[in-house]
C-alpha positions in Angstrom: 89.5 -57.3 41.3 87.2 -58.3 44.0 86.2 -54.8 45.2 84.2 -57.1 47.7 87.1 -58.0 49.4 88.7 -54.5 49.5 85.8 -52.6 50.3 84.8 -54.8 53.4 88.6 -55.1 55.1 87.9 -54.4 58.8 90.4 -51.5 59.5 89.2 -51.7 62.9 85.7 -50.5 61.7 83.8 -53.6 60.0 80.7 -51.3 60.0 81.8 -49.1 57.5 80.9 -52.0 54.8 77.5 -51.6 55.2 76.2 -48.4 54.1 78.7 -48.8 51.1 76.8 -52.0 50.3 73.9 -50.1 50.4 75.0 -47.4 47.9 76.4 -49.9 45.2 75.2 -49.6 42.0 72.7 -52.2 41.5 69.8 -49.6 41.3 71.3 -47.5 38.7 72.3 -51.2 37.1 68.5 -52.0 37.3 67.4 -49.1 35.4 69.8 -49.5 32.8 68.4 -53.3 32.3 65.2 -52.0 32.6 66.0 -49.1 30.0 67.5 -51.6 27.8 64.2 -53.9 27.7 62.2 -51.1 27.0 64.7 -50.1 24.0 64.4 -53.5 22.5 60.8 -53.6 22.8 60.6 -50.3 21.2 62.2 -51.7 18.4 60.9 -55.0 17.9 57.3 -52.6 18.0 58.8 -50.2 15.2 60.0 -53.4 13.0 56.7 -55.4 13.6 54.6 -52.2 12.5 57.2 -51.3 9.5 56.7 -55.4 8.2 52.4 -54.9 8.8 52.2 -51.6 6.7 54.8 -53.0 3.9 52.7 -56.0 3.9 49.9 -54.8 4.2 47.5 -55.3 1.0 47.0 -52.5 -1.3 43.9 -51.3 -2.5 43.7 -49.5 -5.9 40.5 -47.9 -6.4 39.4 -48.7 -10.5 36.8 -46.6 -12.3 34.1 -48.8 -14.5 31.0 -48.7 -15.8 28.2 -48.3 -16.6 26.0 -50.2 -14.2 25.1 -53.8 -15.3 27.5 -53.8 -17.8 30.1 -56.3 -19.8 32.8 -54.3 -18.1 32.0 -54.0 -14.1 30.6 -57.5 -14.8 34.0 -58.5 -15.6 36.2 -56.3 -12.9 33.8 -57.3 -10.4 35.0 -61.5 -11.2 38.5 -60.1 -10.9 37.9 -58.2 -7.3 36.6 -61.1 -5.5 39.8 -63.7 -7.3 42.3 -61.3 -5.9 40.6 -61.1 -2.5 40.3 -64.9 -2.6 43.7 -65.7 -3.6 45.1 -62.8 -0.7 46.8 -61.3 -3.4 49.0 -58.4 -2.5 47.4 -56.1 -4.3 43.2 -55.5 -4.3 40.9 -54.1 -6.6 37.9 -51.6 -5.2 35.6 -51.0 -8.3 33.8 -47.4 -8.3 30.9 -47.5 -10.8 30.4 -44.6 -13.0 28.1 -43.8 -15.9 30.0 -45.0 -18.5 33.9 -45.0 -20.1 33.9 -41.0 -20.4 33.1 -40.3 -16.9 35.4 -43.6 -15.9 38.2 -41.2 -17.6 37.5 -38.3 -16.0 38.2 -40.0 -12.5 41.4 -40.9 -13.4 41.9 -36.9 -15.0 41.0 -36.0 -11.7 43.0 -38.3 -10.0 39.3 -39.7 -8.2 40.7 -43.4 -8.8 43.8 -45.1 -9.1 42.7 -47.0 -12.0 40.1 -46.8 -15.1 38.4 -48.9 -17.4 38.5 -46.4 -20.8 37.4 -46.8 -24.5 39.9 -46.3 -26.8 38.0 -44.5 -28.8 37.1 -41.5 -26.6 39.8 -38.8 -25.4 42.7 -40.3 -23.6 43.6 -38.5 -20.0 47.1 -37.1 -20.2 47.7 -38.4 -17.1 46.9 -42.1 -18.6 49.1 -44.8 -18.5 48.0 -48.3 -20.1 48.3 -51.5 -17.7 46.1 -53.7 -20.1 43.9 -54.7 -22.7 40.7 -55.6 -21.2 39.3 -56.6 -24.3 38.5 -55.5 -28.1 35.3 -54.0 -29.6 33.8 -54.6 -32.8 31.5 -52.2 -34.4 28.7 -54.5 -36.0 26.0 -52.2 -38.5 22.7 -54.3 -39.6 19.4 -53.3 -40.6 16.5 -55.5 -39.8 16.0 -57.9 -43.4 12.7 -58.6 -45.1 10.6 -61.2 -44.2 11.0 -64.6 -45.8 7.3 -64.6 -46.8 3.5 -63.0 -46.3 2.6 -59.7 -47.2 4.6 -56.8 -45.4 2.4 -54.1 -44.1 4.7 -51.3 -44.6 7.6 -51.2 -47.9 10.7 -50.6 -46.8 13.6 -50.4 -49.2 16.3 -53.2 -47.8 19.3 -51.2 -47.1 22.9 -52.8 -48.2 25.1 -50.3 -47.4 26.6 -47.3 -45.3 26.0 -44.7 -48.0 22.3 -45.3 -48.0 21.6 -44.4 -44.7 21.3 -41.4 -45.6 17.7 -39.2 -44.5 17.6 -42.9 -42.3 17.2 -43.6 -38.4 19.4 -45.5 -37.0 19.5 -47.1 -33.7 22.7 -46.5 -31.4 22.2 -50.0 -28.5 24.4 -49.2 -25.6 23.9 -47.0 -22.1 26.3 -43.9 -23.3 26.9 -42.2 -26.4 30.4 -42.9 -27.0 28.8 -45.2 -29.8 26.6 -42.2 -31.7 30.5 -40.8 -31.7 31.3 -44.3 -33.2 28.4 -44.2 -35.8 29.6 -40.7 -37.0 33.5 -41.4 -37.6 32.0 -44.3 -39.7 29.5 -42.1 -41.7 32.2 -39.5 -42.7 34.7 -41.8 -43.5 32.3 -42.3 -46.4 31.0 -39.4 -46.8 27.5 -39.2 -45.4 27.0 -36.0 -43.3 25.9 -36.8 -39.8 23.9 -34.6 -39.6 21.1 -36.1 -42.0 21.4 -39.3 -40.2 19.0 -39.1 -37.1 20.5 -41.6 -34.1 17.8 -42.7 -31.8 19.7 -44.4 -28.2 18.3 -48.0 -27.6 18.4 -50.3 -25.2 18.9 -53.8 -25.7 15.0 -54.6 -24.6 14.0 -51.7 -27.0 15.5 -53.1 -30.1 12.5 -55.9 -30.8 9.9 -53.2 -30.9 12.3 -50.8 -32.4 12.5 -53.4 -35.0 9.1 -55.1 -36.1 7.4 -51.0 -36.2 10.0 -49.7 -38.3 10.9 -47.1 -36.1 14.7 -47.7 -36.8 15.9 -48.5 -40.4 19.3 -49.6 -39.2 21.1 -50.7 -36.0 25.1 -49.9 -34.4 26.8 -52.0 -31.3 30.1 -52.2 -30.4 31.4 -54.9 -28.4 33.5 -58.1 -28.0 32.7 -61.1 -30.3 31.0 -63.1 -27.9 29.2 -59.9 -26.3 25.8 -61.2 -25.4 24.1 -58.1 -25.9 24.8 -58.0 -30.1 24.1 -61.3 -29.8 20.5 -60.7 -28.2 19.8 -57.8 -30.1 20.7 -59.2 -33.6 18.1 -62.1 -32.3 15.6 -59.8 -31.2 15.8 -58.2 -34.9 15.1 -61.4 -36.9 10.7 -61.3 -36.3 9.0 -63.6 -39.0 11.8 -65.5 -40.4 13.7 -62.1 -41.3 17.5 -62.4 -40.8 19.3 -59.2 -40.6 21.5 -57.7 -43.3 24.8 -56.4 -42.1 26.5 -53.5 -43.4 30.2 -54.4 -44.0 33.1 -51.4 -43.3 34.7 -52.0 -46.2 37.0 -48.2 -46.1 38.3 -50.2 -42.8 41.6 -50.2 -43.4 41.5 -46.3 -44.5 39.4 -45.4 -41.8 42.4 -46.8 -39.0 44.9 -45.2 -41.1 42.9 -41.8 -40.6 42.0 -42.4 -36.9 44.8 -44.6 -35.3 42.5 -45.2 -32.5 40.6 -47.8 -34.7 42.0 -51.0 -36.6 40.6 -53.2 -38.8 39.2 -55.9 -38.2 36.7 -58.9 -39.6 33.4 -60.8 -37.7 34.5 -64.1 -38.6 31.1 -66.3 -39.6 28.7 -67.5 -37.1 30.5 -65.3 -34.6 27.1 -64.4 -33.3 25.4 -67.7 -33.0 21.7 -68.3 -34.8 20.7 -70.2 -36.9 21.2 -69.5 -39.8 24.9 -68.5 -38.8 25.4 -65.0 -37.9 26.9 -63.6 -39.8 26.3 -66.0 -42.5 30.0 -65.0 -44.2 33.1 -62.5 -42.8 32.2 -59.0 -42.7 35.1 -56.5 -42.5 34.8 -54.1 -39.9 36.9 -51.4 -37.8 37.7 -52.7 -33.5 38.8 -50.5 -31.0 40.4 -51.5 -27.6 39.1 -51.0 -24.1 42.0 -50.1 -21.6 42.6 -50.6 -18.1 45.1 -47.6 -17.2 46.6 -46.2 -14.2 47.0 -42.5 -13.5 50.8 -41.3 -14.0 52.4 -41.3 -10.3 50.8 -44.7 -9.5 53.5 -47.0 -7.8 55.7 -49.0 -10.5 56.2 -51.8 -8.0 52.3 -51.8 -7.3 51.2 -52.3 -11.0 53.8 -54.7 -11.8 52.2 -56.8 -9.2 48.8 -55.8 -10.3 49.8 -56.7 -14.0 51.1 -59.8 -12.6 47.9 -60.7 -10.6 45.7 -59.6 -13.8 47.2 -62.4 -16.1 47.2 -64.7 -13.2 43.7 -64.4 -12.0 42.4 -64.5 -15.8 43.0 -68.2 -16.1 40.5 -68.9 -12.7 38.2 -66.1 -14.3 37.6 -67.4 -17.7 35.0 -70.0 -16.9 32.6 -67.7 -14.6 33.4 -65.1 -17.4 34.5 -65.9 -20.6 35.5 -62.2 -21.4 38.5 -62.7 -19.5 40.2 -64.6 -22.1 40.1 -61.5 -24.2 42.7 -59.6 -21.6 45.6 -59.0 -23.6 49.3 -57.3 -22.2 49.1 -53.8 -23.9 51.6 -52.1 -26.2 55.4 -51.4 -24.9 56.1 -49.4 -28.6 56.9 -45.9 -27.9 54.3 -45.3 -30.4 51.5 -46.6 -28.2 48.3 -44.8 -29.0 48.3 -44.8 -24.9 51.9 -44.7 -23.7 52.4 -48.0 -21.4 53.0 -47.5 -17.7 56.5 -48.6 -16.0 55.4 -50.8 -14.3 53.6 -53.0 -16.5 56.3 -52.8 -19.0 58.0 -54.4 -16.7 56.1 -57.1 -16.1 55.4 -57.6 -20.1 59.4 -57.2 -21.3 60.2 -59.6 -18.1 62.6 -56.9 -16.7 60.3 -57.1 -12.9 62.8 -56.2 -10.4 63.2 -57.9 -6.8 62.8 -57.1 -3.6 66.4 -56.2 -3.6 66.6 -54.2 -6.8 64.4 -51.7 -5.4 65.4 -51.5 -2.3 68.7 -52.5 -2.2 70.1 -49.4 -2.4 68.3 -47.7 0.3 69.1 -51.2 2.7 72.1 -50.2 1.8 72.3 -46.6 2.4 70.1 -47.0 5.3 72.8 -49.2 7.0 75.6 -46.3 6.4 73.1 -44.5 7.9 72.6 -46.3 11.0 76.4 -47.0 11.5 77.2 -43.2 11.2 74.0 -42.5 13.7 75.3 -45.0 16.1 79.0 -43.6 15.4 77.6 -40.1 16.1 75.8 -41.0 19.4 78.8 -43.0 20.7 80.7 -40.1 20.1 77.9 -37.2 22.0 77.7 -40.0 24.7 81.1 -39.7 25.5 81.5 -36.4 25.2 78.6 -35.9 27.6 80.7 -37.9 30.1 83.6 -35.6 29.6 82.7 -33.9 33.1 82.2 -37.5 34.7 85.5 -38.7 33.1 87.4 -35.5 34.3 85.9 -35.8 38.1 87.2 -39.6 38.4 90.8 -38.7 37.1 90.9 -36.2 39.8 89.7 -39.0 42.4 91.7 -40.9 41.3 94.6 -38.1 42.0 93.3 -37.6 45.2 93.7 -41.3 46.1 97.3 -41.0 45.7 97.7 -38.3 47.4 95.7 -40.2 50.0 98.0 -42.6 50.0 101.4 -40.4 50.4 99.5 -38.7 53.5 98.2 -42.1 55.0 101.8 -42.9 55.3 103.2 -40.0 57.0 99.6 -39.7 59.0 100.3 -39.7 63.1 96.8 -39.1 64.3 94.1 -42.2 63.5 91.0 -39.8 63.6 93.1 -38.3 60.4 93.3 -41.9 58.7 89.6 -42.6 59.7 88.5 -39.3 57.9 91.1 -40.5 54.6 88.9 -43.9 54.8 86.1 -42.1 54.6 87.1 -40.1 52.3 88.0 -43.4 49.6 85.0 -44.6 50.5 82.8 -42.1 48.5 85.5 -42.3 46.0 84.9 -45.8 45.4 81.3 -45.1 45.3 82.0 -43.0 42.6 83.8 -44.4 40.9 81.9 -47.9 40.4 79.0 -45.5 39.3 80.9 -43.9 36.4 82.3 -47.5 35.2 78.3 -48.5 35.5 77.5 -45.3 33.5 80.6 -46.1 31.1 81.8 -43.1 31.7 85.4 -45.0 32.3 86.4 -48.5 30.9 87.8 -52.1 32.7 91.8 -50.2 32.2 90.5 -47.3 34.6 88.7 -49.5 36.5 91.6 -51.7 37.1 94.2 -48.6 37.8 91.6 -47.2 40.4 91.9 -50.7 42.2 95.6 -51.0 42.3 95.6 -47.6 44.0 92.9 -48.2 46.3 94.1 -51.4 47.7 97.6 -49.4 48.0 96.0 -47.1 50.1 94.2 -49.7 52.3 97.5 -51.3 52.8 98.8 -47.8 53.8 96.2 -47.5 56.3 96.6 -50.6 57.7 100.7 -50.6 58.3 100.2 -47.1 59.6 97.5 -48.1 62.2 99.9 -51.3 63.2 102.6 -48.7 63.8 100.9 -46.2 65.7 99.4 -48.5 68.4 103.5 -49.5 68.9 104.5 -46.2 69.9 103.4 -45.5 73.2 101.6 -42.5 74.3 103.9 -39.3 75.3 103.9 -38.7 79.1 102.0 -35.9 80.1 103.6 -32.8 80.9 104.2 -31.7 84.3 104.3 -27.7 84.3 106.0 -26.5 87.5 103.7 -23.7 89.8 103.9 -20.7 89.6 105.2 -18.8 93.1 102.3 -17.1 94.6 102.8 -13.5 95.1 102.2 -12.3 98.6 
């Protein structure tokens, strides 16, 4: 309906259309645009800051050590390829003294991650992601010179048992490997206690070695660990080559400690020349873990895992110790129970995007239709009142319109027209406001322009009756 039309219908007064035109509702429609922008701006804010935090790299804070070692040399290559390739997911190494204290920040939840020793006492709360790499124990004492006279004579030494009353150098920065050296000594049955250990440094083993102030020397690392490699070197003085001491109780001594396996040095493993060693020696490994500390995200690792395997490839030729990352052990059995995550990633049973979050997409979406059920539902019944005050207008109209009709005074039907007026006023508010739909709307315009019409035949038919002559009263007598 063209309330346009209706509402500006002279009735004798054409004037009356204007301060209705000033009171239509294209204010209240204004701020109802303007609400509306500022709704969907709201929203596309809330769905731009939701997709920055979800994407949004993660930073896992990993425990390593000790300074200057194979280790942080190692997570160190790995940090910078995962910031280089914008992975997802970002390593932030914290360096610690050494493996024991790198396991009690992940005890003490201090770190999100930790590069452990196998070897040493496993936090509870430690789940493996990987196998960083293997350590071999390697046992030597210095050999004798090729010729010349020797200053000093030292008995040569060709096995474990005959350490005993001896001095033995443990190379390395902690003393996880004096632990080493005494699992070894009572697996054959050497008391520890009359075996004196004397902590070395890779620079201290030359000097260590041509004053006889060590009879004997213990490392543990990877096969291609430069530091056996330079200490074994810096133990062969005057054409001496070192005489290793072979674990042959190996595979007794895993069985007994299932945090060790057995293992063999392979010839030449060490370089020189002569090849050292100059044939395979049989000794016991143990594994260096990187874990996660139980609550860690599934979804996180798994990517981290992912990353790991990936970046290893790009790692491998600034540091070959990379190659030596292996997936860890999925067996319930696992000396270190694997975590969820990289399980995952290992068995190939990763889930999506949507199998994560599928459900709560889901779920969320119930949620969001109920919401908007629910506030449809409050909305309208907050415009109960509203709803209620336009049916009664709109009862008033027609009784408007009944008294319009059987009106014989036109300061009456101006007063009506007034009177519809504000109830059109009204009314186009509360259909603005939705407080009524287009049906209501259309009902109130049927009986509006009913009562315009009303108005209008009753005006025609009042100015065709003419006025009633004035009555004449007769005079009163006067009284005399």
């Amino acid at each position: 309906m063209d309330f346009k039309r209706l509402f500006t219908r002279s009735m004798d007064e054409p004037e009356r259309v204007d301060p209705l035109l000033h009171n239509s509702p294209r204010p209240v429609r204004r701020r109802m645009t303007l609400v509306s922008l500022a709704a969907i701006l709201a929203l596309i804010g809330a769905v731009s800051a939701a997709y920055y935090f979800a994407m949004r790299p993660a930073t896992l804070k990993i425990a390593v050590g000790p300074q200057g070692g194979d280790d942080l040399r190692l997570i160190q290559a790995l940090a910078q390829a995962f910031h280089r390739d914008r992975n997802n997911v970002r390593m932030r190494p914290v360096v610690t003294d050494g493996p024991a204290a790198s396991a009690s920040a992940i005890r003490t939840d201090a770190a999100d991650l930790a590069v452990i020793r196998g070897d040493l006492p496993v936090p509870r709360n430690a789940r493996s992601v990987a196998v960083l790499h293997k350590n071999v124990a390697v046992l030597w004492a210095p050999g004798k010179p090729a010729g010349g006279k020797r200053k000093k004579a030292v008995p040569g030494l060709t096995g474990i048992t005959q350490l005993v009353g001896k001095r033995v150098g443990v190379i390395g920065r902690t003393e996880a490997n004096a632990g080493l050296l005494r699992v070894i000594l009572q697996q054959y049955g050497v008391d520890p206690t009359k075996v004196e250990s004397i902590q070395l440094t890779t620079a201290d083993v030359a000097d260590a070695a041509q004053n006889r102030k060590v009879d004997a020397f213990i490392a543990a690392g990877p096969l291609n660990s430069k530091v056996i490699s330079e200490a074994l070197a810096a133990t062969a003085h005057g054409g001496a080559e070192p005489v290793f001491l072979g674990i042959d109780s190996a595979e007794a001594l895993a069985a007994n400690h299932p945090s060790y396996e057995s293992a063999a040095i392979p010839a030449g493993a060490f370089g020189g020349a002569p090849a050292r060693p100059d044939s395979e020696i049989k000794t016991i490994s143990f594994s260096h873990y990187i874990v996660a500390r139980e609550g860690a995200s599934d979804s996180t690792i798994a990517t981290f895992t992912q990353q790991l395997f990936t970046a290893r490839q790009n790692v491998i030729s600034e540091n070959p110790l990379a190659a030596m990352i292996e997936t860890p052990d999925t067996d319930k059995d696992a000396v270190i129970p694997v975590q969820a995550g990289a399980a995952a990633y290992v068995d190939g049973e990763e889930r999506s995007f949507l199998d994560r979050y599928g459900d709560l997409i889901w779920f969320s979406l119930i949620g969001l239709s109920a919401t908007g059920s629910l506030g449809a539902w409050f909305a309208s019944y907050l415009r109960k009142d509203e709803r209620n005050t336009n049916v009664s207008q709109r009862d008033r109209l027609l009784d408007m319109l009944a008294a319009a009709r059987r009106c014989d005074v036109s300061d009456e039907l101006d007063a009506m027209q007034t009177e519809a007026d504000a109830i059109l006023r009204d009314t186009l508010t509360c259909y603005e406001n939705g407080a009524i739909d287009s049906a209501s709307l259309t009902a109130f315009s049927i009986a509006l322009e009913q009562f315009h019409n009303a108005v209008v035949d009753r005006r025609i038919l009042l100015s065709t009756i003419p006025p009633a002559p004035p009555i004449v009263r007769p005079a009163r007598p006067q009284v005399v």
